[in-house]
MDAnalysis code that builds the backbone (N, CA, C; Angstrom):
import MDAnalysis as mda
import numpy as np

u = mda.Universe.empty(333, n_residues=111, atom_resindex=np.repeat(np.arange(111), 3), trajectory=True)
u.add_TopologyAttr("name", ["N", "CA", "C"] * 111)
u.add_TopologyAttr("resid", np.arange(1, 112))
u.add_TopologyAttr("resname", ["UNK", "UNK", "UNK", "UNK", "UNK", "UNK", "UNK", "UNK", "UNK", "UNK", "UNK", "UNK", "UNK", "UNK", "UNK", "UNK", "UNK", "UNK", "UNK", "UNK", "UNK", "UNK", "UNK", "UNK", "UNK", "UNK", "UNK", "UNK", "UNK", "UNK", "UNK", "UNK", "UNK", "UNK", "UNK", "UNK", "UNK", "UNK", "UNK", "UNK", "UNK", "UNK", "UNK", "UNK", "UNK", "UNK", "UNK", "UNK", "UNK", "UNK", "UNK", "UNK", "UNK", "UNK", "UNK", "UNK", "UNK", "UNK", "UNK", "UNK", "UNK", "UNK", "UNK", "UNK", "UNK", "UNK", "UNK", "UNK", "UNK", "UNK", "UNK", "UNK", "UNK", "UNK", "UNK", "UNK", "UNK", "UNK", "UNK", "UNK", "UNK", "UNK", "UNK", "UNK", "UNK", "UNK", "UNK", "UNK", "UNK", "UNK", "UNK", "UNK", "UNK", "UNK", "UNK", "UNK", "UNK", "UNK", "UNK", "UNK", "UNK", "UNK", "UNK", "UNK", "UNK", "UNK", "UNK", "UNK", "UNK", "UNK", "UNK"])
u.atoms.positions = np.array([
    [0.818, -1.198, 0.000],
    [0.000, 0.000, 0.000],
    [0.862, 1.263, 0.000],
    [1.472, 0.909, 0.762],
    [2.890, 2.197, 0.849],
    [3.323, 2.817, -0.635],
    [4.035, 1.654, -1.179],
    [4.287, 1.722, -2.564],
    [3.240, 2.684, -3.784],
    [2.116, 2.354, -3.799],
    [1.055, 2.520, -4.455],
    [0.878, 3.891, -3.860],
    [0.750, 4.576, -2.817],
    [0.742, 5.964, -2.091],
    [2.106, 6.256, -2.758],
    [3.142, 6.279, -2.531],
    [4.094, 6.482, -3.281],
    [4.210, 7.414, -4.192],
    [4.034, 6.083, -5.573],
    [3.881, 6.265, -6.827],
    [2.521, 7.486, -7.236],
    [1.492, 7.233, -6.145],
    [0.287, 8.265, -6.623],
    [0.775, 9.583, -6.630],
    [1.315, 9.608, -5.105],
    [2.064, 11.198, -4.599],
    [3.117, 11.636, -5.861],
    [3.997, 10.854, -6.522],
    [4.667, 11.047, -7.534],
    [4.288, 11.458, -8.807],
    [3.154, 10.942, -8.861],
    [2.249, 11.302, -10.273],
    [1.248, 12.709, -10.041],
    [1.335, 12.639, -8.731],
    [0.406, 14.080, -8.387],
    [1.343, 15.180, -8.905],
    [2.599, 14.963, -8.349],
    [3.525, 15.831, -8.004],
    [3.614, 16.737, -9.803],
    [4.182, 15.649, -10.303],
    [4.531, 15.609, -11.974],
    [3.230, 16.617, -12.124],
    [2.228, 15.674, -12.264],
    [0.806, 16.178, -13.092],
    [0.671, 17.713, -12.879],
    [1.018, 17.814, -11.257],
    [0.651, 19.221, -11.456],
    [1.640, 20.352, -11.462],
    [3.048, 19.938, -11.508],
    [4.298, 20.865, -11.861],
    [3.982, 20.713, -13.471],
    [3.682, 19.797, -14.085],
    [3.447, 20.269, -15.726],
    [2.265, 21.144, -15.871],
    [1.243, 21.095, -15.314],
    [0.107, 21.658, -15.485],
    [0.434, 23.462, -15.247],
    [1.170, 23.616, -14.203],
    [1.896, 24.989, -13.559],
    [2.819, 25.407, -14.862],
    [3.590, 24.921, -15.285],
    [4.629, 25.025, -16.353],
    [3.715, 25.592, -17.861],
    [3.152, 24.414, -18.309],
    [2.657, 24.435, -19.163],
    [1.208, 25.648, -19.371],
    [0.163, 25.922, -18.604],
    [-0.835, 26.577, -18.702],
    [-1.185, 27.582, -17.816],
    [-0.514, 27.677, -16.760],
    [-0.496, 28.525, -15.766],
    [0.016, 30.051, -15.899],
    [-0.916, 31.232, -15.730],
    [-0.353, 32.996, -15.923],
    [0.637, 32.931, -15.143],
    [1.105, 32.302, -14.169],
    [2.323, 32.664, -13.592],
    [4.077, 32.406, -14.871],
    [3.834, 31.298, -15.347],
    [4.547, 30.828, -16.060],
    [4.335, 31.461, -17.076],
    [3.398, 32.100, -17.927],
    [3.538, 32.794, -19.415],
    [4.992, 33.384, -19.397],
    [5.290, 34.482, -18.847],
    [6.429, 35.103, -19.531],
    [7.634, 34.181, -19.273],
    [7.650, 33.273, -18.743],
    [8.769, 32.285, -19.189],
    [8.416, 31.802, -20.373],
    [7.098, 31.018, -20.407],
    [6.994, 30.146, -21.382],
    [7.439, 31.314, -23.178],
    [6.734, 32.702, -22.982],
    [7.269, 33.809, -23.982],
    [8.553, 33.983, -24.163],
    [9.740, 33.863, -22.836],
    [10.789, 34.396, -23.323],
    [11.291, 33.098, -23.924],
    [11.252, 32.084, -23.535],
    [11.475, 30.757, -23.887],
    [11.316, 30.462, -25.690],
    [9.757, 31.002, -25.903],
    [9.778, 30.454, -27.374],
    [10.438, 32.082, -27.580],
    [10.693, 33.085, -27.848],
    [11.584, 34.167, -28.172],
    [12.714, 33.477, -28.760],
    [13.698, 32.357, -27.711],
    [14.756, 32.098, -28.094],
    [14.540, 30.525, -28.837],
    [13.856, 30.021, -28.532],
    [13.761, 28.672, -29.611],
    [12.323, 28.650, -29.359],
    [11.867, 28.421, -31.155],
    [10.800, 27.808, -31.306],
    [10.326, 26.613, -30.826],
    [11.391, 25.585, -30.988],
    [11.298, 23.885, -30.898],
    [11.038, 24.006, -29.444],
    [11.670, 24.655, -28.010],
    [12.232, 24.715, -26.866],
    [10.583, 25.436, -26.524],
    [10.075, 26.587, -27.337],
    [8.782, 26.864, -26.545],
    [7.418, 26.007, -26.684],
    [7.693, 25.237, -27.987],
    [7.117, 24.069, -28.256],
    [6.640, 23.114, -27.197],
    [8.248, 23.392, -26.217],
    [8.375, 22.030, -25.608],
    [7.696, 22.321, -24.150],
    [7.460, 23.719, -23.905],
    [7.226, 24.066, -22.304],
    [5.481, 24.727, -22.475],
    [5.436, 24.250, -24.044],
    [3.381, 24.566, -23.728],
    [3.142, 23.214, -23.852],
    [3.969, 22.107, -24.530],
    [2.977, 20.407, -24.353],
    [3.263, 20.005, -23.367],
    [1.929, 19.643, -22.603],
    [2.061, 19.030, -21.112],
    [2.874, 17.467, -21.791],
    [2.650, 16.528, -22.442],
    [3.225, 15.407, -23.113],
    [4.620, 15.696, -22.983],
    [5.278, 16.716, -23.825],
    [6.668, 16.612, -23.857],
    [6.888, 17.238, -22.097],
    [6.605, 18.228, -21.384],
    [6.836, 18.808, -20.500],
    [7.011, 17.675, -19.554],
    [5.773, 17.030, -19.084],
    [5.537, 16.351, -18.562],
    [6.302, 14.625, -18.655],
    [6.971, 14.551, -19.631],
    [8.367, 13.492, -19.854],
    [9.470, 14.262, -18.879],
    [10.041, 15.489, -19.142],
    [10.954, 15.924, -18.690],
    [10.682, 16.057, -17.276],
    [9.921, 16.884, -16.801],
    [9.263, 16.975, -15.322],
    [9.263, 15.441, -14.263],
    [9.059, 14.352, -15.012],
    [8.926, 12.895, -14.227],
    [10.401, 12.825, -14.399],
    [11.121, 12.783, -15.444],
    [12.720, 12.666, -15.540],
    [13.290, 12.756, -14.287],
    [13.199, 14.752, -14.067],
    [14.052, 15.194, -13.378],
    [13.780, 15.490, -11.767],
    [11.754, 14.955, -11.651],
    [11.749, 14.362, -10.135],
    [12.303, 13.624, -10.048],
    [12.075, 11.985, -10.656],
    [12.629, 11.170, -10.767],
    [14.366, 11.254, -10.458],
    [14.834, 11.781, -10.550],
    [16.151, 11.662, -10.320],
    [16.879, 12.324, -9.103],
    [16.028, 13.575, -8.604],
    [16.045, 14.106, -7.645],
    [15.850, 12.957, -6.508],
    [14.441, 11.931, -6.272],
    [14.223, 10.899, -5.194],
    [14.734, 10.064, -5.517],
    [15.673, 9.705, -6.865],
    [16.196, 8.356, -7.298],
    [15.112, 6.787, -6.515],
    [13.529, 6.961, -6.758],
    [12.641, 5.934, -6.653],
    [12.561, 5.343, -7.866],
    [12.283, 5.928, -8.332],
    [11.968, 5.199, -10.264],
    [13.069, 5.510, -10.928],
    [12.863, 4.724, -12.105],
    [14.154, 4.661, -13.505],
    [13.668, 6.355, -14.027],
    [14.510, 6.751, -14.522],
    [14.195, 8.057, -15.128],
    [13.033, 7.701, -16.500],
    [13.413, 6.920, -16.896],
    [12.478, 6.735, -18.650],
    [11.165, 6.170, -18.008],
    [10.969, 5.048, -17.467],
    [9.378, 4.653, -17.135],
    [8.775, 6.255, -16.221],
    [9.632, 6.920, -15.493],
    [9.071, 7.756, -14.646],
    [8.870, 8.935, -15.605],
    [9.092, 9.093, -16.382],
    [8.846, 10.480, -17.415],
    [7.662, 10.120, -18.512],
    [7.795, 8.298, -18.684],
    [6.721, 7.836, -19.314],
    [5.576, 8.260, -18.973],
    [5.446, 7.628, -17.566],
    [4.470, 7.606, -16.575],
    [3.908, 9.339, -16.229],
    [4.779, 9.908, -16.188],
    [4.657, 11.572, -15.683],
    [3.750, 12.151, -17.113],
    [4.492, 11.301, -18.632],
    [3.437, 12.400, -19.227],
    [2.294, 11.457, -19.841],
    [2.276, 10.340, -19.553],
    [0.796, 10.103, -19.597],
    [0.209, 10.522, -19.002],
    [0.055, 10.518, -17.741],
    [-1.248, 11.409, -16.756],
    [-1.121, 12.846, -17.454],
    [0.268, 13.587, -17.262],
    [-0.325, 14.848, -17.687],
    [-1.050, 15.365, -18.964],
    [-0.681, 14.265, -20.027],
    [-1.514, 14.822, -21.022],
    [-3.024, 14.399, -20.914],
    [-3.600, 13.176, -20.312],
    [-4.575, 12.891, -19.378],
    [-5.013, 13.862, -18.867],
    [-4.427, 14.622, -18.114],
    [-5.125, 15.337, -16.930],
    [-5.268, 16.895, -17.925],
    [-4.054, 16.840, -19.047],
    [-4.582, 18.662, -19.788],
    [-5.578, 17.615, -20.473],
    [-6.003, 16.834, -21.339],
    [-6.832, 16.903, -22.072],
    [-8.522, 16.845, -21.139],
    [-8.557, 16.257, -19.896],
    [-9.705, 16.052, -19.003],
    [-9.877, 17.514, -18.597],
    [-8.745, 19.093, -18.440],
    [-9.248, 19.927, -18.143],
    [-9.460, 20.457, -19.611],
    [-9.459, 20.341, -20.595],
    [-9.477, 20.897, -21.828],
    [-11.048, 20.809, -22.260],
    [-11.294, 19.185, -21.801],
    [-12.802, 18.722, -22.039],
    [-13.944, 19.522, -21.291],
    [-13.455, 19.676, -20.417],
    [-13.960, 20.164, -19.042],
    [-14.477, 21.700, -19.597],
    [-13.367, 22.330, -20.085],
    [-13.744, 23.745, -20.540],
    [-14.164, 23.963, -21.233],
    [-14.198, 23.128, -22.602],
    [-15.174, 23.168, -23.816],
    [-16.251, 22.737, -23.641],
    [-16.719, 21.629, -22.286],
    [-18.276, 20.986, -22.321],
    [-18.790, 22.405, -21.446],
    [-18.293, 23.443, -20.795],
    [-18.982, 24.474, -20.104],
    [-19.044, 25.633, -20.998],
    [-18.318, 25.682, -22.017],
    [-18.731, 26.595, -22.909],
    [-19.891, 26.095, -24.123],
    [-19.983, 24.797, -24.102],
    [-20.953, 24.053, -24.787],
    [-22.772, 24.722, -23.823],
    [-22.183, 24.206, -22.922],
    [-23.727, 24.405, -22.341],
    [-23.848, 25.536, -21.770],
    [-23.267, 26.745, -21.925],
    [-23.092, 28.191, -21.805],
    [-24.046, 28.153, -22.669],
    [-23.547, 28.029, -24.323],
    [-23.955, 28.463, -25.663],
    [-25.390, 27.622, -25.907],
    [-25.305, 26.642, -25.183],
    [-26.830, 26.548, -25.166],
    [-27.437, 26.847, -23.745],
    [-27.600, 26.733, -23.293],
    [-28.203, 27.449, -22.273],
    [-28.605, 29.367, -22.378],
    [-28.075, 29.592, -23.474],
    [-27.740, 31.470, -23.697],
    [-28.878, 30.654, -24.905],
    [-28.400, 30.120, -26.177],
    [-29.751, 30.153, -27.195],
    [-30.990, 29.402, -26.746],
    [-31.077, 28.786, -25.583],
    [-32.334, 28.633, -25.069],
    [-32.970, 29.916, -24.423],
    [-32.549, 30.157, -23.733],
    [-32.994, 31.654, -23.314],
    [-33.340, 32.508, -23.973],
    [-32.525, 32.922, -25.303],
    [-32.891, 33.534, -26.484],
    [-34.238, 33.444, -27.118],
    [-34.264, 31.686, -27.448],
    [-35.480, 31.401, -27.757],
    [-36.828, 31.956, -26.934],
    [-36.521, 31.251, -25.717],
    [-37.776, 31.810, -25.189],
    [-38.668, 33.185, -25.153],
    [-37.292, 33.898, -25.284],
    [-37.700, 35.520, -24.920],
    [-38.638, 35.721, -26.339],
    [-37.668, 35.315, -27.301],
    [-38.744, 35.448, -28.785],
    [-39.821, 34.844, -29.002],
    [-40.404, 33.942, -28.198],
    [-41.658, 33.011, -28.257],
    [-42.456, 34.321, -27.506],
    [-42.096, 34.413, -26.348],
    [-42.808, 35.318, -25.126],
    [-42.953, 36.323, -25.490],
])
C-alpha cells in the first residue's frame, strides 16, 4: 500500500508541476521568453506530453525511486490525461453556456 501511495504522490507531483509550467499565468512570460529564443524549446514548455516526460525525468532523479524513462513515461501520460480532461472540461462548459444562452434567447422570442 505504501508503494502505491508512493507512486500516486509522484504522479500528483509531476501532473501538477506540468500543469503549472505548461498553462499557468504565472509561467507565461517564461513560457514567452522561452519560445523568443527557440521555437522547438517553446514548443516544448506549452505540451504538457513533452513537458511532462521531462518533469517525471528530473523528479525522478532528484528521489532516485523510479528509472528516469518509465518515470517520465508515466509523468506524461497522466499529464496529457489530466490537460486533455481539463481541456474537455472547458469546452463541455462553454458548450452548455452556448446553449443554455440560445435557449434563453429562444424563449424571450416566443414570449
Amino acid at each position: 500500500m505504501a508503494d502505491f501511495l508512493e507512486l500516486a504522490f509522484f504522479i500528483m507531483t509531476c501532473v501538477g508541476t506540468t500543469c503549472i509550467i505548461t498553462s499557468s499565468s504565472i509561467f507565461k512570460p517564461f513560457r514567452d521568453f522561452v519560445e523568443k529564443r527557440s521555437e522547438f524549446l517553446g514548443e516544448m514548455t506549452s505540451c504538457s506530453m513533452c513537458m511532462g516526460f521531462w518533469v517525471g525525468v528530473v523528479i525522478s532523479s532528484i528521489s532516485f525511486r523510479y528509472p528516469c524513462i518509465y518515470a517520465g513515461a508515466i509523468s506524461s501520460l497522466f499529464a496529457y490525461f489530466a490537460a486533455s480532461f481539463i481541456d474537455l472540461l472547458h469546452n463541455a462548459s462553454y458548450m452548455i453556456e452556448a446553449i443554455t444562452l440560445n435557449n434563453y434567447e429562444d424563449s424571450d422570442e416566443k414570449g
